[in-house]
C-alpha positions as CSV (number, residue, x, y, z in Angstrom):
1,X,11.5,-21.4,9.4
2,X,10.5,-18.4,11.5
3,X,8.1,-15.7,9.8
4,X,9.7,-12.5,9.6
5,X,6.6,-11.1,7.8
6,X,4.7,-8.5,10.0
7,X,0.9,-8.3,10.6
8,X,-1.2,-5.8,9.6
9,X,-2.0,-3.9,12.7
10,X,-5.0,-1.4,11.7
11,X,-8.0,-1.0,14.1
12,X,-10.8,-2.6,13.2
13,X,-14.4,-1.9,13.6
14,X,-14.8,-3.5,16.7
15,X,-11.3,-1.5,18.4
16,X,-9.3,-4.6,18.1
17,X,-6.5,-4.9,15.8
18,X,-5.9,-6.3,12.4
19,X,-4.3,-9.7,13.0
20,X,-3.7,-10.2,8.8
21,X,-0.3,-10.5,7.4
22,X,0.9,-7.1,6.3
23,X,1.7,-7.0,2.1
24,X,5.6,-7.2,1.5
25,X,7.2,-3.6,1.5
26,X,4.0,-2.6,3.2
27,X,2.8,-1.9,6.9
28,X,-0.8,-3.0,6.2
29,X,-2.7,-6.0,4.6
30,X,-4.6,-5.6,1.5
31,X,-7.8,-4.8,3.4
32,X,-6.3,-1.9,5.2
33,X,-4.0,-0.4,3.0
34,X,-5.1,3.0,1.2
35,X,-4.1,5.2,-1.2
36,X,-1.8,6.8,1.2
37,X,0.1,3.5,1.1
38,X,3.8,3.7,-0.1
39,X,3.6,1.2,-2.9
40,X,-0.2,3.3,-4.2
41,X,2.1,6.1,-4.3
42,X,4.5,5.0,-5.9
43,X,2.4,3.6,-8.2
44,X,0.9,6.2,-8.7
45,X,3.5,8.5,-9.7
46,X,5.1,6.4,-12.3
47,X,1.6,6.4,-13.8
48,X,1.7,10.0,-13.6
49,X,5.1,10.0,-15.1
50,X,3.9,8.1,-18.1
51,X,1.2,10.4,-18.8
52,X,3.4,13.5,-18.6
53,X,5.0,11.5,-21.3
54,X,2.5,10.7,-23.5
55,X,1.1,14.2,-23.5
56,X,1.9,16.1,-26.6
57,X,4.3,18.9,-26.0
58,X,2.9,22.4,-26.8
């Protein structure tokens, strides 16, 4: 079976690139994603979402 999963990418330390398999629905491996990552963001909102909803209403 061919792998259709892409690598990573991100420059390294040393100028080469990442040679890691990138996380599914993500351009970058665990290593190199950040918080500017789509699935962080995401994330990130829905947690926000779920505050706004626990916050009592003035």
């Amino acid at each position: 079976m061919a792998r259709t999963q892409s690598t990573c990418g991100a420059r390294t330390k040393h100028g080469g690139c990442c040679r890691r398999l990138a996380m599914v629905g993500a351009s970058r491996c665990n290593l190199h994603r950040g918080d500017w990552a789509t699935y962080t963001i995401e994330r990130d909102r829905e947690r926000e979402r779920a505050r706004a909803r626990m916050r009592p209403k003035r």
